[in-house]
N, C-alpha and C positions, 0 to 999 in steps of 0.2 A: 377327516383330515388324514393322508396318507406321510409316510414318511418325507417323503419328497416332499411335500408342500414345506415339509419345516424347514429345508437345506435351499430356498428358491431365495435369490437374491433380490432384494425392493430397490430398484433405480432410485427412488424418489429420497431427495435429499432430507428434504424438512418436512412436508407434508406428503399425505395420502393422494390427495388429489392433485394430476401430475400437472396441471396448469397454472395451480397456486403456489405450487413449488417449480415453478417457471417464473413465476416472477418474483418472489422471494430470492432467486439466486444471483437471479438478473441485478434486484437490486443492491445485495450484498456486494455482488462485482462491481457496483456505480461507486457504491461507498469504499472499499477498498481501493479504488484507482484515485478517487479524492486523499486520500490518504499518502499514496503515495507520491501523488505530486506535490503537497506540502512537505513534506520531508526532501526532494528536489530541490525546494524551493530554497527552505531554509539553510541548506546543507552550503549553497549556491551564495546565499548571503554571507552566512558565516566565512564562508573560502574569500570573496571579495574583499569584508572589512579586513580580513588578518591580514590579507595582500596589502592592503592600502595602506594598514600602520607598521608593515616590515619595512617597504619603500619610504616611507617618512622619517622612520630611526635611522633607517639606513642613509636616509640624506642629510639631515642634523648631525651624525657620526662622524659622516664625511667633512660636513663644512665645521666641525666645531671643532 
């Protein structure tokens, strides 16, 4: 083993063999985009109900 071999960069993320770490990443990526669309989701919920009970103080305020 020459100097250079020890300064050589390894592409492969999580495993040695570059196929298995083709689809290990791939699926990491699947699960990360689930992820983010639940936080979307909820975020999107949350924003609606708070909307929905300012408009309702806001009109009981009014009429009371």
């Amino acid at each position: 083993m020459g100097d250079d071999d020890f300064f050589e960069e390894d592409d492969n993320i999580f495993s040695d063999d570059e196929v298995l770490d083709y689809i290990i990443y791939e699926e990491a990526e699947k699960e990360l985009e689930k992820k983010k669309s639940r936080a979307g989701c909820l975020s999107t919920a949350i924003l609606t109900i708070s909307t929905l009970c300012g408009f309702t103080v806001l009109i009981l305020w009014t009429i009371g």
